[in-house]
Structure formats: C-alpha cells, structure tokens
PDB file with one MODEL, atoms N, CA, C and O in Angstrom:
MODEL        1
ATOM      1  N   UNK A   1     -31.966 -25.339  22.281  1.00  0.00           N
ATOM      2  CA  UNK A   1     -30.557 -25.053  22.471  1.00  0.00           C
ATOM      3  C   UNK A   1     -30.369 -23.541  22.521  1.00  0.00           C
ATOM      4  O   UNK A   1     -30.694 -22.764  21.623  1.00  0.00           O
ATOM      5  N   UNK A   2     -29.822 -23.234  23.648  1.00  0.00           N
ATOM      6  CA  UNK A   2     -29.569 -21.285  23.730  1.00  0.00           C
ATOM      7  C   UNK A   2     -28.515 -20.981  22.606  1.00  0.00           C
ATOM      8  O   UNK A   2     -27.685 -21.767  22.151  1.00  0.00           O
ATOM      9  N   UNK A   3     -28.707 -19.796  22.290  1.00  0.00           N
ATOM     10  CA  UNK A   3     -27.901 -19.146  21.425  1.00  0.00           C
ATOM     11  C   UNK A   3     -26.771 -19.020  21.987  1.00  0.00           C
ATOM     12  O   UNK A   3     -26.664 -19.034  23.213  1.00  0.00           O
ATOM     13  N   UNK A   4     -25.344 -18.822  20.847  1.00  0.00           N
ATOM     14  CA  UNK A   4     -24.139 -18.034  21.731  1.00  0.00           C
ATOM     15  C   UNK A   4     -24.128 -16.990  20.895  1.00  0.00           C
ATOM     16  O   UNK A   4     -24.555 -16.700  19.778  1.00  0.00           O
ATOM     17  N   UNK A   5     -23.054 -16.152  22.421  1.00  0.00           N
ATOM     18  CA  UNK A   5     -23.081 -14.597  21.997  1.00  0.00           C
ATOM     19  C   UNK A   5     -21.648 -14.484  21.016  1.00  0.00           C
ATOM     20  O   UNK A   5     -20.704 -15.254  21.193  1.00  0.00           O
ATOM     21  N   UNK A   6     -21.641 -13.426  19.980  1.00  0.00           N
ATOM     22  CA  UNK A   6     -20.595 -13.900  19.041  1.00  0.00           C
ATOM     23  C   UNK A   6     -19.787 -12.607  19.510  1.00  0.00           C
ATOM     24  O   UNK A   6     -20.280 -11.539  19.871  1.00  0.00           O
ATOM     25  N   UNK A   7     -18.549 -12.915  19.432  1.00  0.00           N
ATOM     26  CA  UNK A   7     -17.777 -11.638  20.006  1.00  0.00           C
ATOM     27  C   UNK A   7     -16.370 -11.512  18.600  1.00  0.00           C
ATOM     28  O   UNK A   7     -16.095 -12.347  17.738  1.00  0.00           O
ATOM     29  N   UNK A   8     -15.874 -10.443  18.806  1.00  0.00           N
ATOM     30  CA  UNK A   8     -14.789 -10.586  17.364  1.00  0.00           C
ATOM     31  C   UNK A   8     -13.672  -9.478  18.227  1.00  0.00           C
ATOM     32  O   UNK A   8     -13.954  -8.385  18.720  1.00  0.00           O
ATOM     33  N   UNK A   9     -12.432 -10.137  18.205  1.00  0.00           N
ATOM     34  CA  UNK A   9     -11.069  -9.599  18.402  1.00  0.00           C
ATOM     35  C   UNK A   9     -11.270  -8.286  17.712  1.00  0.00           C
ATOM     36  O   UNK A   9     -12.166  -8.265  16.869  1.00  0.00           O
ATOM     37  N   UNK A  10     -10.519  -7.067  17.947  1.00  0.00           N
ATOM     38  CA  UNK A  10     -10.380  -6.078  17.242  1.00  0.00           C
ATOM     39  C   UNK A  10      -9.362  -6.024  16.039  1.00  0.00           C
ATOM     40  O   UNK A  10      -9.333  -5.212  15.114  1.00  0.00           O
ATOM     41  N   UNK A  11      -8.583  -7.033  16.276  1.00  0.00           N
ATOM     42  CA  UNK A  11      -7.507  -7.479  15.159  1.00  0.00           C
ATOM     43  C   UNK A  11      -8.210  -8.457  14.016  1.00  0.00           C
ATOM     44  O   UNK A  11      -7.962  -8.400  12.811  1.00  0.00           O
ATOM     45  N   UNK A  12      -8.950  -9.178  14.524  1.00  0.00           N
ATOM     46  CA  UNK A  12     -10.085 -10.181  13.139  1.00  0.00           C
ATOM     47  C   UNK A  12     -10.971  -8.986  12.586  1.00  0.00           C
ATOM     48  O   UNK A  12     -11.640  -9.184  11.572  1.00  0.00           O
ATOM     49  N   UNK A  13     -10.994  -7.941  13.121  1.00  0.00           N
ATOM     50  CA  UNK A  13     -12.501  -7.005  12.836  1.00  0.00           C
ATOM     51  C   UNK A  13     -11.566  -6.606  11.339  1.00  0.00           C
ATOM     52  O   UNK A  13     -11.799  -6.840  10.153  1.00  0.00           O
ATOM     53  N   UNK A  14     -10.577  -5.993  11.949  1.00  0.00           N
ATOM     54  CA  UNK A  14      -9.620  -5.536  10.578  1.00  0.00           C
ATOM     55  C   UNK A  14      -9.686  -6.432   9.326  1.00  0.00           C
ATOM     56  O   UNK A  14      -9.965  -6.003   8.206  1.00  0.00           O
ATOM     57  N   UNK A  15      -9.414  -7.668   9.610  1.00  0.00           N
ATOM     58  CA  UNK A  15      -9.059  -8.589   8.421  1.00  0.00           C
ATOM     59  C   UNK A  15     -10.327  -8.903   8.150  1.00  0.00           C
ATOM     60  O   UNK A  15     -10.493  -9.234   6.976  1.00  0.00           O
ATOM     61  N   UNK A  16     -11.302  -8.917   8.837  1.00  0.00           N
ATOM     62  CA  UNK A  16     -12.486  -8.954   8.243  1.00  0.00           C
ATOM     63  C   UNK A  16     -13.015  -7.878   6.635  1.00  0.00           C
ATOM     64  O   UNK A  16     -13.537  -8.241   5.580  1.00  0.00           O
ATOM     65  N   UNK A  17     -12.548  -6.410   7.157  1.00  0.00           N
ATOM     66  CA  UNK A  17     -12.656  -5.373   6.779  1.00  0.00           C
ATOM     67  C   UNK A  17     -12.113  -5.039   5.781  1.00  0.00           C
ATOM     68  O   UNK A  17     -12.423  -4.042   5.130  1.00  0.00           O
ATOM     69  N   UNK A  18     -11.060  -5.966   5.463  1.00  0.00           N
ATOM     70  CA  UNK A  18      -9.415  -5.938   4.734  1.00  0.00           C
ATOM     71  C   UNK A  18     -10.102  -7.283   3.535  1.00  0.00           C
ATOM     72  O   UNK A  18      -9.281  -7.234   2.619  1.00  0.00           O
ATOM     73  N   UNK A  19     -11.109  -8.334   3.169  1.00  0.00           N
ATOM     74  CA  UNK A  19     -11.579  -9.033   2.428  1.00  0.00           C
ATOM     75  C   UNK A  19     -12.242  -8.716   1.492  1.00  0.00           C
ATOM     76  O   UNK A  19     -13.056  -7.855   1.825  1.00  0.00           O
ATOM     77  N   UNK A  20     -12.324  -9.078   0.115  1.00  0.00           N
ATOM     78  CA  UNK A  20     -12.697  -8.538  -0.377  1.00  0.00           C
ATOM     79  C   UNK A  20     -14.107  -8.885  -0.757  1.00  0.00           C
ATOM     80  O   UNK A  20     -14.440 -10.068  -0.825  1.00  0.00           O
ATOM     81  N   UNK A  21     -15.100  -7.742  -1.052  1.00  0.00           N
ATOM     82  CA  UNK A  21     -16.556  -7.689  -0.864  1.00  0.00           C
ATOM     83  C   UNK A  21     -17.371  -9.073  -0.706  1.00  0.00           C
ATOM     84  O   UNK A  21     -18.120  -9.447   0.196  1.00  0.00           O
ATOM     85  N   UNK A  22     -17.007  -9.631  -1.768  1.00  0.00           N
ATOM     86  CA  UNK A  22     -17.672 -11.107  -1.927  1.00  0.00           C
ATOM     87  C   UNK A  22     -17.587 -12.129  -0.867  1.00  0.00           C
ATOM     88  O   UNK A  22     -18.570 -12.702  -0.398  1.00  0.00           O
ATOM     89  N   UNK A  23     -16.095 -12.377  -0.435  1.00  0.00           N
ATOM     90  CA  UNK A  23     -15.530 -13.107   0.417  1.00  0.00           C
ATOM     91  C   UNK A  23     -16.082 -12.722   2.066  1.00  0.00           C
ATOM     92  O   UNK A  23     -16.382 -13.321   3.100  1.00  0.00           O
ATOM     93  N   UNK A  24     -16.026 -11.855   1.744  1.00  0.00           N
ATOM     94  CA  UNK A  24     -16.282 -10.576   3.502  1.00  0.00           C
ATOM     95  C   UNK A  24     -17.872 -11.297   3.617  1.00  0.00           C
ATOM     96  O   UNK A  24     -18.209 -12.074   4.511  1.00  0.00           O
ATOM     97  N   UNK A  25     -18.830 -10.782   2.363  1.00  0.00           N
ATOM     98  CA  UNK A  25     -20.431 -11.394   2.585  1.00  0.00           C
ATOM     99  C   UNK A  25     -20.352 -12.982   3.198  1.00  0.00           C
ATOM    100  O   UNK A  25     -20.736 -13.138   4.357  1.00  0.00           O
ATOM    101  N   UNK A  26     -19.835 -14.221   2.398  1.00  0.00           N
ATOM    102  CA  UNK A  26     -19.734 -15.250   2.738  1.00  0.00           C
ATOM    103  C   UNK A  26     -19.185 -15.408   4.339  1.00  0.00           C
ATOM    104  O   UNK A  26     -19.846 -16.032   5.169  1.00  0.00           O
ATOM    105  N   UNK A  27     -18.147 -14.890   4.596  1.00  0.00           N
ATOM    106  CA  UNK A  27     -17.687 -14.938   5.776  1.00  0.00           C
ATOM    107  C   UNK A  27     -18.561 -14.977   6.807  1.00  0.00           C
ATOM    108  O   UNK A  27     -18.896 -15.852   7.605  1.00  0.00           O
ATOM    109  N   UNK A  28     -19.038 -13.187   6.521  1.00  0.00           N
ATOM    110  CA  UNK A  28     -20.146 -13.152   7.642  1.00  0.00           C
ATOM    111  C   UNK A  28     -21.355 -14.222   7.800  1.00  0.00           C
ATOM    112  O   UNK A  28     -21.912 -14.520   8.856  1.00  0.00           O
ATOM    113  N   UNK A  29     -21.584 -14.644   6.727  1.00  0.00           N
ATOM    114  CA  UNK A  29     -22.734 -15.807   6.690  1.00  0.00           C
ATOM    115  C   UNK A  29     -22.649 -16.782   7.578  1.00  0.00           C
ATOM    116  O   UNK A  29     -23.521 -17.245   8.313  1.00  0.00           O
ATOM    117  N   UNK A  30     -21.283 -17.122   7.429  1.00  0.00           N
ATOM    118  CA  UNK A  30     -20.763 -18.364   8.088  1.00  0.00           C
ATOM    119  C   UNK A  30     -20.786 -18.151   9.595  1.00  0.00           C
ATOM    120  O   UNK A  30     -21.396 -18.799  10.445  1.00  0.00           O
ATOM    121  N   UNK A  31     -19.893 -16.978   9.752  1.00  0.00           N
ATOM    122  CA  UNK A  31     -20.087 -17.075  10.934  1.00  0.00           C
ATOM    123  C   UNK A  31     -20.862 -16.982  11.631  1.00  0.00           C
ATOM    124  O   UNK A  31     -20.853 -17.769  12.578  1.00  0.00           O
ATOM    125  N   UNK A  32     -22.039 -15.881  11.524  1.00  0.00           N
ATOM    126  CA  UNK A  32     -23.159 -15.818  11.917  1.00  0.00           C
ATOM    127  C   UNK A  32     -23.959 -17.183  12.230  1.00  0.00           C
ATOM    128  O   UNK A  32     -24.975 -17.068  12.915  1.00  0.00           O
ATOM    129  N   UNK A  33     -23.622 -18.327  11.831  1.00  0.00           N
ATOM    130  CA  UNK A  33     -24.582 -19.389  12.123  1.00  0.00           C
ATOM    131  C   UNK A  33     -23.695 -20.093  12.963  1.00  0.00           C
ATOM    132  O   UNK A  33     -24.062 -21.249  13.175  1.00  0.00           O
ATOM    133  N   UNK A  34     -22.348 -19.663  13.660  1.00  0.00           N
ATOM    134  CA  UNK A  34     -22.227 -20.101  14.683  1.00  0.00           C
ATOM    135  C   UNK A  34     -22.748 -20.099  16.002  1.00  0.00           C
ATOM    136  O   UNK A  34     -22.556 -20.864  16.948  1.00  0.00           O
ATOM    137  N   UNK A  35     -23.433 -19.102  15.876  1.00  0.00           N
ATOM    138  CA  UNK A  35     -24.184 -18.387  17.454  1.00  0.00           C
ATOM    139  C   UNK A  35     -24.964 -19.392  17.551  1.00  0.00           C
ATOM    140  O   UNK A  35     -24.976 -19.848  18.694  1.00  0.00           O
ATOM    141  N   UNK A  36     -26.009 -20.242  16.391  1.00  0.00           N
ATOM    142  CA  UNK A  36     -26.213 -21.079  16.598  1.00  0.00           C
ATOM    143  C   UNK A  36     -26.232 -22.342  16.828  1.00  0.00           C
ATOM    144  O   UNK A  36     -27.031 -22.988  17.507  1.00  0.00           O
ATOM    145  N   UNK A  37     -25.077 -22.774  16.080  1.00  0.00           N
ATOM    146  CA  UNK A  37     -24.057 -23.901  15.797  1.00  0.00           C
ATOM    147  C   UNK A  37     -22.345 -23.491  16.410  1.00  0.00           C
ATOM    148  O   UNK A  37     -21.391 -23.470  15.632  1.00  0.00           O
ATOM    149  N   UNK A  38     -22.267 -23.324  17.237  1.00  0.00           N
ATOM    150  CA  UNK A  38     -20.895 -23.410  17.594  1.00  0.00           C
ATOM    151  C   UNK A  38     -19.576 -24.526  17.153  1.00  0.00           C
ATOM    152  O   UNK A  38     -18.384 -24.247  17.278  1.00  0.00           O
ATOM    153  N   UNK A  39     -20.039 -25.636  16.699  1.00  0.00           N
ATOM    154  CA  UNK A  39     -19.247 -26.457  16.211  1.00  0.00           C
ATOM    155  C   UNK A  39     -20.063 -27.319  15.427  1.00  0.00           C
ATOM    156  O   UNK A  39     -20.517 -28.387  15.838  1.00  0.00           O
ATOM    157  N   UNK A  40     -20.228 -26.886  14.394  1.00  0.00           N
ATOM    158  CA  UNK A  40     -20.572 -27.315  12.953  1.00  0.00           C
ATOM    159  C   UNK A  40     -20.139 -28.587  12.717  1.00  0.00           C
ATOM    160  O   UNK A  40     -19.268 -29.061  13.447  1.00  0.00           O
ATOM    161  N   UNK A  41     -20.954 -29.692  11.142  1.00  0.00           N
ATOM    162  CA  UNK A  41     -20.303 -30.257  11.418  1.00  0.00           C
ATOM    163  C   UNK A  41     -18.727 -30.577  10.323  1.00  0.00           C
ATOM    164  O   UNK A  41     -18.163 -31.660  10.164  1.00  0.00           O
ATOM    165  N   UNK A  42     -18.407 -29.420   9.806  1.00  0.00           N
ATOM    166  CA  UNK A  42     -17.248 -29.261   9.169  1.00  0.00           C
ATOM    167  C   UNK A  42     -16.624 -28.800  10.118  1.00  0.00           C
ATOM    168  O   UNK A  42     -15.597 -28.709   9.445  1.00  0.00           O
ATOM    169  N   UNK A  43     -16.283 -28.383  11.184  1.00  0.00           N
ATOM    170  CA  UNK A  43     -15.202 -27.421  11.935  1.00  0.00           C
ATOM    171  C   UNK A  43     -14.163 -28.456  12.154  1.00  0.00           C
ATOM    172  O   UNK A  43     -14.365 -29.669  12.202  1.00  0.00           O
ATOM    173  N   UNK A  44     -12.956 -27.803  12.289  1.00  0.00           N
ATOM    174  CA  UNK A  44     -11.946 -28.950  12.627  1.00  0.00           C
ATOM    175  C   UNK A  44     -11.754 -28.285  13.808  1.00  0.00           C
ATOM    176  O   UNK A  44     -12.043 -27.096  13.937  1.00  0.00           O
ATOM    177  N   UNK A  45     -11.115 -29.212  15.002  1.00  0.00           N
ATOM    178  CA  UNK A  45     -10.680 -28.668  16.047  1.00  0.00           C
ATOM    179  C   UNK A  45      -8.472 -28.533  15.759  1.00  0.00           C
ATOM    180  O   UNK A  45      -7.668 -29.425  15.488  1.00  0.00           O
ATOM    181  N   UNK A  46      -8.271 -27.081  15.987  1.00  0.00           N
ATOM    182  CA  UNK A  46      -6.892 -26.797  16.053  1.00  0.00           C
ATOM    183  C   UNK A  46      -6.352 -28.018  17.068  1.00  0.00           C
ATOM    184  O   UNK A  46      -7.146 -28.507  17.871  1.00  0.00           O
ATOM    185  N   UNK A  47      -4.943 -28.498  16.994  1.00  0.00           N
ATOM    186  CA  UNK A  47      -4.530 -29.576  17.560  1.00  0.00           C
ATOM    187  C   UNK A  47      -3.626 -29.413  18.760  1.00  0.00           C
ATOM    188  O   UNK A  47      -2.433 -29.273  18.489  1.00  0.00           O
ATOM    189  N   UNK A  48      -3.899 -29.408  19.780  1.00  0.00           N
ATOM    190  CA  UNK A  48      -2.820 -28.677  21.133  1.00  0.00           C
ATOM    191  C   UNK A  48      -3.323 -27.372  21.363  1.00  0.00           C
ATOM    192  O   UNK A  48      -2.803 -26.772  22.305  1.00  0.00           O
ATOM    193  N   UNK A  49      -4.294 -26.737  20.665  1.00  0.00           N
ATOM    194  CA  UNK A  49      -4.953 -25.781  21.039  1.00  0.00           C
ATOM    195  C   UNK A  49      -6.624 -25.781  21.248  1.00  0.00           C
ATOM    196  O   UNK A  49      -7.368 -26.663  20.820  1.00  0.00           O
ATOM    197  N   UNK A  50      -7.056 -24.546  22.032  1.00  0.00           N
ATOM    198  CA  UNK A  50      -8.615 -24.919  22.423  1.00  0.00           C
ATOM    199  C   UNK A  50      -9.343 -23.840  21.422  1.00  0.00           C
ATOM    200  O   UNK A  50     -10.181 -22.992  21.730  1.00  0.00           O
ATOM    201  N   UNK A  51      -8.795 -24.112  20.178  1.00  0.00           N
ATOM    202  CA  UNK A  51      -9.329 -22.734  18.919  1.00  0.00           C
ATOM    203  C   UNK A  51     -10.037 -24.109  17.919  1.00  0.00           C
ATOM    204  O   UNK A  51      -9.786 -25.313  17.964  1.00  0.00           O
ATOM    205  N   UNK A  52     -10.684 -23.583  17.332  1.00  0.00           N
ATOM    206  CA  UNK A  52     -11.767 -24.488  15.753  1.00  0.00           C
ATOM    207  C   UNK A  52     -11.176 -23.380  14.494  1.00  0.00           C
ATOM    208  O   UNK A  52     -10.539 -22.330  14.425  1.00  0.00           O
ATOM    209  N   UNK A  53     -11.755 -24.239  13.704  1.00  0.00           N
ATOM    210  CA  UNK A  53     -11.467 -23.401  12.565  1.00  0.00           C
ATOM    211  C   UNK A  53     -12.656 -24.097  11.580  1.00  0.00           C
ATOM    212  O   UNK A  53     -12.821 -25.300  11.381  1.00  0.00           O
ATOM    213  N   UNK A  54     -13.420 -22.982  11.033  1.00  0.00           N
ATOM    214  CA  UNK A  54     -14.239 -23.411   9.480  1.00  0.00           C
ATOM    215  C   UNK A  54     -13.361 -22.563   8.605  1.00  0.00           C
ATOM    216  O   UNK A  54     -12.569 -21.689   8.960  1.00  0.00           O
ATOM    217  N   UNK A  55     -13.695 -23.050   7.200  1.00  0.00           N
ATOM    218  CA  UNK A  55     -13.399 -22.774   6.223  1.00  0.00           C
ATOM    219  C   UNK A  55     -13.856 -21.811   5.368  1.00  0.00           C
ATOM    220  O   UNK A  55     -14.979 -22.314   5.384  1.00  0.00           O
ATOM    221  N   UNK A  56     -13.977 -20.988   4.722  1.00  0.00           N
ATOM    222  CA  UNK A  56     -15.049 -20.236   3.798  1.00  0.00           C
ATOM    223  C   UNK A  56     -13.680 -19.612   2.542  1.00  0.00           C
ATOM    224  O   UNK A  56     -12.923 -18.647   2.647  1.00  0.00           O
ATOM    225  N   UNK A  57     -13.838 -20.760   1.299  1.00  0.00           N
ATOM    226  CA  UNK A  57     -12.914 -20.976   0.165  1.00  0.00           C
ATOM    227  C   UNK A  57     -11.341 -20.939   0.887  1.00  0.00           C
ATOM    228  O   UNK A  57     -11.013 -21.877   1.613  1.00  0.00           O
ATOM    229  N   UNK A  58     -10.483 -19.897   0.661  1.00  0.00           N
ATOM    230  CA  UNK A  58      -9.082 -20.154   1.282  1.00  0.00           C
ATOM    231  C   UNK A  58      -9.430 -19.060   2.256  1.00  0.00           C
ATOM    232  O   UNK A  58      -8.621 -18.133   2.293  1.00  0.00           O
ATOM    233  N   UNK A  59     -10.508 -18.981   3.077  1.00  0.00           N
ATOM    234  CA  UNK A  59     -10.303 -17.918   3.966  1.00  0.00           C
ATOM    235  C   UNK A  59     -10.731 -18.684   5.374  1.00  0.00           C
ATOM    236  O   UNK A  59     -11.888 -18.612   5.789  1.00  0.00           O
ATOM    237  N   UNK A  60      -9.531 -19.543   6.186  1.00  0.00           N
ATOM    238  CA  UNK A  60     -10.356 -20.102   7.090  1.00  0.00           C
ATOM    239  C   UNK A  60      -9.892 -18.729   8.255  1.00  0.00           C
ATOM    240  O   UNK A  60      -9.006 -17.893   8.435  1.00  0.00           O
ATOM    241  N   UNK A  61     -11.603 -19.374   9.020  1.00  0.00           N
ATOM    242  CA  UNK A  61     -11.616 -18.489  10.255  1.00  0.00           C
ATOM    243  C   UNK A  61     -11.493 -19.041  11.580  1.00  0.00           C
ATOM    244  O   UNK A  61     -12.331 -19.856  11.966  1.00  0.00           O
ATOM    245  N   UNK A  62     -10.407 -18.636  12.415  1.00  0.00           N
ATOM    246  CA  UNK A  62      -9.994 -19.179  13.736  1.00  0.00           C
ATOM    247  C   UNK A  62     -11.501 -18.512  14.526  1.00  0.00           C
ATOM    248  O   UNK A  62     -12.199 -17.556  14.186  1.00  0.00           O
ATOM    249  N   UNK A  63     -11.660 -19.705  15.984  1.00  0.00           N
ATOM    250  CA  UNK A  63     -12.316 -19.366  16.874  1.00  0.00           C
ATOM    251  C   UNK A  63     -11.957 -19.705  17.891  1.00  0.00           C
ATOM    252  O   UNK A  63     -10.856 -20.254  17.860  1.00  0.00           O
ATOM    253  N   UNK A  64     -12.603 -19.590  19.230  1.00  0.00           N
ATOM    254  CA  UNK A  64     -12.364 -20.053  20.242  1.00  0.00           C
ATOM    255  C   UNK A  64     -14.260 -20.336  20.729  1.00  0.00           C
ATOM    256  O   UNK A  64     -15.188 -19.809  20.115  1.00  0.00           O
ATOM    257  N   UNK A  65     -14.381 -21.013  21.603  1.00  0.00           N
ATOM    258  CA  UNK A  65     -15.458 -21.122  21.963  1.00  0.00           C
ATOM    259  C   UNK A  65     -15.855 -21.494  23.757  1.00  0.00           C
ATOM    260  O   UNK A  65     -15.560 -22.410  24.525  1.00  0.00           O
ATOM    261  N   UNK A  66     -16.435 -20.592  23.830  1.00  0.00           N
ATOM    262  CA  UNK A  66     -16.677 -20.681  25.673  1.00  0.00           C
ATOM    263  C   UNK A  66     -18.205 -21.074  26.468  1.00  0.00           C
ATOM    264  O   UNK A  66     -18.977 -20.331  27.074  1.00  0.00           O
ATOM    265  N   UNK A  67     -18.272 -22.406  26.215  1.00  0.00           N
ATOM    266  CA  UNK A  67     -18.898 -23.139  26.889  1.00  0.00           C
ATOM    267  C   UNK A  67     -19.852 -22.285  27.825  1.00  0.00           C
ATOM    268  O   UNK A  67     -20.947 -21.753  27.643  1.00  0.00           O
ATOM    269  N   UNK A  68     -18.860 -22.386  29.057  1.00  0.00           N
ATOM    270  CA  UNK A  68     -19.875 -21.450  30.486  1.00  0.00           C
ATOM    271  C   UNK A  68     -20.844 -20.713  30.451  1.00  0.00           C
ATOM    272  O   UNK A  68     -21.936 -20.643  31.014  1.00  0.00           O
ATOM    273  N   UNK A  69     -19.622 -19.503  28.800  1.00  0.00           N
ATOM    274  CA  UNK A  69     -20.079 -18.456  29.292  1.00  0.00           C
ATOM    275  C   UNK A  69     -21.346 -17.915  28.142  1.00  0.00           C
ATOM    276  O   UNK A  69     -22.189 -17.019  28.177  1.00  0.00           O
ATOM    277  N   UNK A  70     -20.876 -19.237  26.899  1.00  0.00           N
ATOM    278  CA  UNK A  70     -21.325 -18.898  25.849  1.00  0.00           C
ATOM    279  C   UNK A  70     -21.646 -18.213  24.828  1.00  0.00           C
ATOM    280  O   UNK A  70     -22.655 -17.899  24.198  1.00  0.00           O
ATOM    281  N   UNK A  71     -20.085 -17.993  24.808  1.00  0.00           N
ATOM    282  CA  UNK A  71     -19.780 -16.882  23.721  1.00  0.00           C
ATOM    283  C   UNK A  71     -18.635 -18.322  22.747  1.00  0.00           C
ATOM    284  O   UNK A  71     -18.246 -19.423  23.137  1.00  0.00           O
ATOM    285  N   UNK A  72     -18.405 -17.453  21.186  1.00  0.00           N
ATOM    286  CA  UNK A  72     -17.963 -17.584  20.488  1.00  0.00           C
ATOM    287  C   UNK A  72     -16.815 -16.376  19.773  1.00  0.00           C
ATOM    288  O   UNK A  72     -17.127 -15.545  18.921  1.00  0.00           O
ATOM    289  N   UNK A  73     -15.628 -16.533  20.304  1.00  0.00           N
ATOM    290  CA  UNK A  73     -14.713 -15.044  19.513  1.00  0.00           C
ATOM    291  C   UNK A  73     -14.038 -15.442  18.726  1.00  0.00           C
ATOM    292  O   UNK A  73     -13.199 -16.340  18.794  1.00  0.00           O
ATOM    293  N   UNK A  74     -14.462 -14.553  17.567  1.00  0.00           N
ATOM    294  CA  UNK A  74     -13.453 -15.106  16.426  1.00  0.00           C
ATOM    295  C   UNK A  74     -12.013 -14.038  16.583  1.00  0.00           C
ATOM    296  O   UNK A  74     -11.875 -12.824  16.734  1.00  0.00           O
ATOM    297  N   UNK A  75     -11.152 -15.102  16.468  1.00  0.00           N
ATOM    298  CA  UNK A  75      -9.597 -14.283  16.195  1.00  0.00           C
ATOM    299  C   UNK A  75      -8.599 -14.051  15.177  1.00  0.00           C
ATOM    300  O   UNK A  75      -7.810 -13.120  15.016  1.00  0.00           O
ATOM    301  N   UNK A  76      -8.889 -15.479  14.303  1.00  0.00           N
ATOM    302  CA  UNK A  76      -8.382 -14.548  12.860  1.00  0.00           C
ATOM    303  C   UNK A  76      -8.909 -14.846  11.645  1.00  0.00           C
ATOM    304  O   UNK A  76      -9.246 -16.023  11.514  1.00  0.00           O
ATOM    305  N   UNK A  77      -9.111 -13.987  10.540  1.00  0.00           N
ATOM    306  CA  UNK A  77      -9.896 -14.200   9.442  1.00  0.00           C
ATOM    307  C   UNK A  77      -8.847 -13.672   8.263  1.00  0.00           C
ATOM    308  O   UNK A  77      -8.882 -12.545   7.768  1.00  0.00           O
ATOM    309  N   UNK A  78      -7.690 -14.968   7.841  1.00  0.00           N
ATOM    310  CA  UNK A  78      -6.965 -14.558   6.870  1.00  0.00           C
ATOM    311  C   UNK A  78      -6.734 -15.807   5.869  1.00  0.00           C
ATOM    312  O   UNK A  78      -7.125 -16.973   5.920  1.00  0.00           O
ATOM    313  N   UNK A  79      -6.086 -15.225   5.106  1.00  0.00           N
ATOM    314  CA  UNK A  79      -5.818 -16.404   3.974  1.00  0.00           C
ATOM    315  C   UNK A  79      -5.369 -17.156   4.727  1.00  0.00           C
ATOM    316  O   UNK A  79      -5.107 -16.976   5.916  1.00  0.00           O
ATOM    317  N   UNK A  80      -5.151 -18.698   3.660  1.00  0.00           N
ATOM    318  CA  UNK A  80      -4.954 -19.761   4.234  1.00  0.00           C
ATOM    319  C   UNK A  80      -3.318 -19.670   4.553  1.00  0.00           C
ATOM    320  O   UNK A  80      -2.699 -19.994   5.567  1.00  0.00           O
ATOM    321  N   UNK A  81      -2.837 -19.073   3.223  1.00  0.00           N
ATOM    322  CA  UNK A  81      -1.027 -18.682   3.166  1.00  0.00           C
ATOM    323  C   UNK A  81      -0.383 -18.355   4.352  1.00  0.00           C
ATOM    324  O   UNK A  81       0.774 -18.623   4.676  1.00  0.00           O
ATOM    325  N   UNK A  82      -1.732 -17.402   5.330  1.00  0.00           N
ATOM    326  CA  UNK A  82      -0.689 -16.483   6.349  1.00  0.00           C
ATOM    327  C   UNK A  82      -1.728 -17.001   7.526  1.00  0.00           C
ATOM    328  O   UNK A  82      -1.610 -16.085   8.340  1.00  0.00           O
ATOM    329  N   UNK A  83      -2.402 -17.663   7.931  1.00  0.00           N
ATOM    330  CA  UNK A  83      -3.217 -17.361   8.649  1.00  0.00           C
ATOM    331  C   UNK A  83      -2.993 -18.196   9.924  1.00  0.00           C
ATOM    332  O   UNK A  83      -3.620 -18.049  10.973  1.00  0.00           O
ATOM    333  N   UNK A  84      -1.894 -19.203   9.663  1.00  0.00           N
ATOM    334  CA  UNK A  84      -1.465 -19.901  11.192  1.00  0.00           C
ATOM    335  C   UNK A  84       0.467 -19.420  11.246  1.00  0.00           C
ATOM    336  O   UNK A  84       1.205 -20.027  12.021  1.00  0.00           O
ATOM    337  N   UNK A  85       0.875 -18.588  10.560  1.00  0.00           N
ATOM    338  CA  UNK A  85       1.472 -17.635  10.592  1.00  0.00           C
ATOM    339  C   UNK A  85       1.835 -16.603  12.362  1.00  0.00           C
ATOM    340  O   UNK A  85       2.495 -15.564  12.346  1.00  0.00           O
TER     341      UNK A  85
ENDMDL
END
C-alpha cells in the first residue's frame, strides 16, 4: 500500500503549536500514522461533509483525505468545546 503525503493548513499548524507539550507529542503520533493509514479503524467520517476526524483525548483532529492525489491535510486541531465551532 503507497504512502500518503501529509500536508497541514497553516491555521492547524498554529493550533498545533498552541497544545500543550504532552498533548502536541500524542497528536503528532497520531497523525503521523495516517500517511500510512489514512482511515483508521477509529476515524469517524464528518456527516454531509468529505472531512474524518480521530480523536487524541478531547483534542479531535479534522482531516480531509485525497484519494488521487494522495495526500492527507489536516485542518483543525482544537478542543473538542470549540473545534466544530
């Protein structure tokens, strides 16, 4: 199975940046094994939209995922409180 290429919004880069140390490590973990796993088998698919979302504690992370081209961009990485906001 080919890898996907992982790409990150400049607005998720922030909230990435904006987590705090512990949470930020886990995050990256997670996501990072999407390149290989693009749809895990925890991801939920958003409903009327073509975005996923995993979880990592109350910090879920929006994605989108592109087949063709085979990339993965994440777009937002915030609490659960604000994050479909």
């Amino acid at each position: 199975m080919a890898s996907y290429k992982l790409l990150i919004k400049r607005s998720a880069a922030k909230e990435l940046e904006g987590l705090p140390s512990k949470v930020r490590r886990q995050v990256v973990d997670r996501v990072a094994e999407l390149g290989a796993t693009p749809r895990p088998q925890d991801v939920e698919k958003l409903s009327g939209q073509e975005k996923y979302r995993i979880r990592r504690g109350a910090y879920p992370v929006l994605y989108s995922i592109d087949d063709a081209a085979q990339t993965v961009t994440l777009i937002k990485i915030r609490h659960r409180r604000d994050v479909y906001r």
